[in-house]
C-alpha positions as CSV (number, residue, x, y, z in Angstrom):
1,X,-27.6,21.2,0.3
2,X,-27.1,19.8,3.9
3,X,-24.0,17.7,5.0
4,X,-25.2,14.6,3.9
5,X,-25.9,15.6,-0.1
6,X,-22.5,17.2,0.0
7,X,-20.7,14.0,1.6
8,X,-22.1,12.0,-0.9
9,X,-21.3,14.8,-3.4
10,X,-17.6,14.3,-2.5
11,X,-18.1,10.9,-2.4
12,X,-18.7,10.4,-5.8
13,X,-16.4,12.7,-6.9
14,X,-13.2,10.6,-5.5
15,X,-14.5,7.8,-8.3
16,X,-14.2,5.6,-5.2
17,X,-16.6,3.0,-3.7
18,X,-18.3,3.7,-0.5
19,X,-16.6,0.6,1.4
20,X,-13.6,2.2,0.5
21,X,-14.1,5.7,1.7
22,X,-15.0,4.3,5.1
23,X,-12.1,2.1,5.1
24,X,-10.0,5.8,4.7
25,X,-12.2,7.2,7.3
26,X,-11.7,4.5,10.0
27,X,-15.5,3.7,10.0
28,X,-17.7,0.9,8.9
29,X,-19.3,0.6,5.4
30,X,-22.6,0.2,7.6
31,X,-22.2,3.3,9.7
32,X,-21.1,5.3,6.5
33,X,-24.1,4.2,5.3
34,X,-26.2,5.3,8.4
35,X,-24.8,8.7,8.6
36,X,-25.5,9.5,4.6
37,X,-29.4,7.5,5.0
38,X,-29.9,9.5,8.1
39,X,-30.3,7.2,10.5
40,X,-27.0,8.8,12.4
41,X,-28.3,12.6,13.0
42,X,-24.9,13.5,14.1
43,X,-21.4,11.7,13.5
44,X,-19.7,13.9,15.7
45,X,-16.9,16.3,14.5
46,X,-13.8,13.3,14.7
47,X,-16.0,10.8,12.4
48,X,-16.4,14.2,9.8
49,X,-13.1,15.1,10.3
50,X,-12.2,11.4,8.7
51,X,-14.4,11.7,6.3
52,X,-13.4,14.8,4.6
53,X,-10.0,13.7,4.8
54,X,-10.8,10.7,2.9
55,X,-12.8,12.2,0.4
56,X,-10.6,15.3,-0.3
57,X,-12.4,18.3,1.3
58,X,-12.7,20.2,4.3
59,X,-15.2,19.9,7.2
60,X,-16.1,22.9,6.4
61,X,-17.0,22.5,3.1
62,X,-19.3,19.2,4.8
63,X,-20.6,21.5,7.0
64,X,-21.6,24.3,3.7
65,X,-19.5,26.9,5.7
66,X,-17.2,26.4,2.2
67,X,-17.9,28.2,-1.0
68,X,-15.6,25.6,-3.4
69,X,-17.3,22.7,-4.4
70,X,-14.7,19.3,-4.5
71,X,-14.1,19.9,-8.7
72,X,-13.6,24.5,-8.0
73,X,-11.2,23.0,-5.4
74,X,-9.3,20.2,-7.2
75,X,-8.8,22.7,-10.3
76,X,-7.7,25.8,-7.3
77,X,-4.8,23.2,-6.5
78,X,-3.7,22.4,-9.9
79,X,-3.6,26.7,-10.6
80,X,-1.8,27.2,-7.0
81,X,0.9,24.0,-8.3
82,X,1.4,25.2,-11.1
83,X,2.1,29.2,-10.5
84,X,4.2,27.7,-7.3
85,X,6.5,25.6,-9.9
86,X,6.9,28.9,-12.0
87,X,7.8,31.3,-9.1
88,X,9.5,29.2,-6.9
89,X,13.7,29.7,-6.9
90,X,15.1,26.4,-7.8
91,X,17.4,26.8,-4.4
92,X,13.7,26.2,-2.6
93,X,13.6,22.6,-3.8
94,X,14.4,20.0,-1.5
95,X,17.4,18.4,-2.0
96,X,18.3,14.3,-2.1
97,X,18.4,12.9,0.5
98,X,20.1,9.2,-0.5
99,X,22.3,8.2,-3.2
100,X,23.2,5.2,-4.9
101,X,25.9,2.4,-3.5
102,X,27.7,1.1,-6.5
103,X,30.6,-0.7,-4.3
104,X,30.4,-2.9,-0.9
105,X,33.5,-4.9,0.8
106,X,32.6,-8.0,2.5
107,X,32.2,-6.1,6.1
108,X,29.6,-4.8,4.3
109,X,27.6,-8.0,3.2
110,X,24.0,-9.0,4.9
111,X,22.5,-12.5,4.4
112,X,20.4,-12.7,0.9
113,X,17.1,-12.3,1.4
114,X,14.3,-13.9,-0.8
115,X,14.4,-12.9,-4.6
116,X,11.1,-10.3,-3.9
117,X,12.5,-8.5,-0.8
118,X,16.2,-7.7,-1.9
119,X,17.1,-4.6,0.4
120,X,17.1,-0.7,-0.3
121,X,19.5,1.8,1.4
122,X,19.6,5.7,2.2
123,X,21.7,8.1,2.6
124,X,22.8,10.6,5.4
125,X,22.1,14.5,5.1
126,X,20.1,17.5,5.8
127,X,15.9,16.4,5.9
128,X,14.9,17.2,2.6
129,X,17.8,16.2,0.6
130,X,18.0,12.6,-0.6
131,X,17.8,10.0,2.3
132,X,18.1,6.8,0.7
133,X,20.6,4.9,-1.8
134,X,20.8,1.6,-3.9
135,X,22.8,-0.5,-2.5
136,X,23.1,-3.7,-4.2
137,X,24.9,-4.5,-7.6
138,X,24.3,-1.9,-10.6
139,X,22.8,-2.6,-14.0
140,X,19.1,-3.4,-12.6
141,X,16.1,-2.7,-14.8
142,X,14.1,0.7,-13.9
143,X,11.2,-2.0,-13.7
144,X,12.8,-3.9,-11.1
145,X,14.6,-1.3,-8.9
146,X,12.3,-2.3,-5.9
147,X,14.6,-5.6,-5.6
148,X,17.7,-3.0,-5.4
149,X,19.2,-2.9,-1.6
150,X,19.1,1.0,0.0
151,X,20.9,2.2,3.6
152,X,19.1,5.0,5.3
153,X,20.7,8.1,6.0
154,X,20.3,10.6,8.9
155,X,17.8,10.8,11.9
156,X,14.4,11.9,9.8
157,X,13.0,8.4,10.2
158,X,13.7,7.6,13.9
159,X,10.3,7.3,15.1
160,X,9.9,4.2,12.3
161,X,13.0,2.9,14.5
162,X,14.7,3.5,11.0
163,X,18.0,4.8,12.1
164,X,21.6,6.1,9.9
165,X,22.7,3.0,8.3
166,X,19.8,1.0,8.4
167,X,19.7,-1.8,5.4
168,X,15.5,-1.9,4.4
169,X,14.6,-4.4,1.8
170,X,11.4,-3.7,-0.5
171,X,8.6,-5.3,-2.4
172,X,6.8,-3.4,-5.0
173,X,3.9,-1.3,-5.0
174,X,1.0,-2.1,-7.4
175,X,-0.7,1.0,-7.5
176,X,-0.5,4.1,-5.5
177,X,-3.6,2.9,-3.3
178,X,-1.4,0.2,-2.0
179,X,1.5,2.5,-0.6
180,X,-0.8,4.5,1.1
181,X,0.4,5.1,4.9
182,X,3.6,2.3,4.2
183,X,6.8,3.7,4.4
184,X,8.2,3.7,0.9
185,X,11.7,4.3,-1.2
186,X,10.7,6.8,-3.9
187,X,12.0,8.6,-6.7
188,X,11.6,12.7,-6.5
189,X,13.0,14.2,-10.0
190,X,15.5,11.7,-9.6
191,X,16.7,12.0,-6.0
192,X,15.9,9.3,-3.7
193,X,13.9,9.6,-0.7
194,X,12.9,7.1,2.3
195,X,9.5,8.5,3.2
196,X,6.0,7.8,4.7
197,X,3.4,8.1,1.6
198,X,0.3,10.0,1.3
199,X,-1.9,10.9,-1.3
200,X,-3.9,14.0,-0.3
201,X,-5.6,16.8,-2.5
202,X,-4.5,15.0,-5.7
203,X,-0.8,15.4,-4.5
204,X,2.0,13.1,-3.3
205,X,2.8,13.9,0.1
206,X,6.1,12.4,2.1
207,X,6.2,12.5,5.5
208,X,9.2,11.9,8.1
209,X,9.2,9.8,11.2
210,X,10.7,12.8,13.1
211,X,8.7,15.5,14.4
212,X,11.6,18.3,13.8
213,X,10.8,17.8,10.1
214,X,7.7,18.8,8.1
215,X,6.2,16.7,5.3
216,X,7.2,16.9,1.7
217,X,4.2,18.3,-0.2
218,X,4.8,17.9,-4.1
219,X,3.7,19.9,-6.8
220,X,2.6,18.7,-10.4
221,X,6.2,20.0,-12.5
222,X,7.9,17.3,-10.4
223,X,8.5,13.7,-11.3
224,X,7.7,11.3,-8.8
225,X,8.1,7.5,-8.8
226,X,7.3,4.6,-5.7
227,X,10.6,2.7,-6.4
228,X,9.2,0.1,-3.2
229,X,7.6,-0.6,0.1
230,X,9.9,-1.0,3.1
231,X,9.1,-4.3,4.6
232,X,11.9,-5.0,6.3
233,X,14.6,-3.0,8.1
234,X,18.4,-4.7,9.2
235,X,21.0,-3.8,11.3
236,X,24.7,-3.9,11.1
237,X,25.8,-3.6,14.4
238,X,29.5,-4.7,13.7
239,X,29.3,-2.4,10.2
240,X,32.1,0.6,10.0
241,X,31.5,4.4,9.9
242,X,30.7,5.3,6.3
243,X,33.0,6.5,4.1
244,X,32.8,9.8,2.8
């Protein structure tokens, strides 16, 4: 099987369209098309770089230098999750990074925002424990936490020019597809993280806007919710050290 059967092997086995598999890989639908037709002898190692990427494998797998096919490796992951769930001490999981703010003076108010972008908060810490907080008023529906106001907490977002304090306001996420690579508030067994989202090898993976921290890679025995999608960040500049 050369390159192209098995890229259109994986392909087909990510159950998505071709447009959108290019889309991933940074490419045109037309050269996507080219490069599987054969009319593009060689894409050049960054184009199938992207492309395995965006369909789940390795280049090497592209290339046949692999021995897995896409399906032996999906079901390799779900058998390394699961035995890592069962033999990993529960001191090894990451810790919450943001909590919730039930109480605010009125130093602490910021001008309303619109009804679908209410702001989200996180909290300061350790990267790896919680990061991000609700802090607007209490009793909102699970369904409509994304309109809950969160702080960020700590330096792990500094590259996002997200810094300690930081009040973002959300909208919500429709599906998993549209949080991809957006900076999101999530839910992770029910600490609350501020986070860049991925979605590689069938797994949720949260990434930090700092380089000093690695990403978050989940496993399948923990819960995981998108509370929102940070699209806008304020700052208090006249706002008071934060109480401990």
């Amino acid at each position: 099987m050369d390159f192209r059967a098995r890229l259109r092997q994986a392909i087909d086995a990510t159950g998505k369209e071709d447009k959108t598999i290019a889309g991933d890989a940074g490419i045109s639908k037309e050269t996507l098309s080219r490069i599987l037709n054969g009319a593009i002898q060689d894409p050049g190692f960054e184009t199938m770089n992207r492309l395995a990427a965006a369909t789940n494998v390795t280049v090497g797998w592209l290339a046949g230098d692999e021995p897995f096919s896409p399906a032996d490796r999906d079901k390799l992951v779900e058998i390394i999750d699961y035995l890592s769930a069962k033999l990993r001490p529960a001191s090894a999981r990451p810790k919450p990074n943001a909590i919730p703010i039930t109480t605010a003076t009125s130093d602490d108010l910021l001008p309303p925002l619109p009804e679908e972008a209410l702001p989200a908060q996180a909290t300061p810490g350790a990267e790896q424990d919680p990061n991000a907080v609700p802090a607007g008023p209490s009793g909102i529906s699970a369904a409509d936490r994304y309109k809950q106001p969160y702080e960020a907490v700590g330096d792990s977002m500094i590259d996002a020019a997200i810094i300690d304090g930081d009040v973002l306001y959300l909208r919500k996420a429709h599906n998993r597809e549209d949080a991809e690579g957006e900076i999101i508030v999530c839910s992770v067994d029910g600490s609350i993280y501020l986070k860049r989202f991925f979605f590689r090898n069938r797994r949720p993976e949260l990434r930090s806007e700092n380089r000093t921290y690695g990403p978050m890679i989940l496993d399948l025995s923990q819960r995981f919710e998108i509370i929102g999608i940070v699209i806008r960040v304020m700052r208090n500049l006249s706002r008071k050290p934060r109480r401990n």
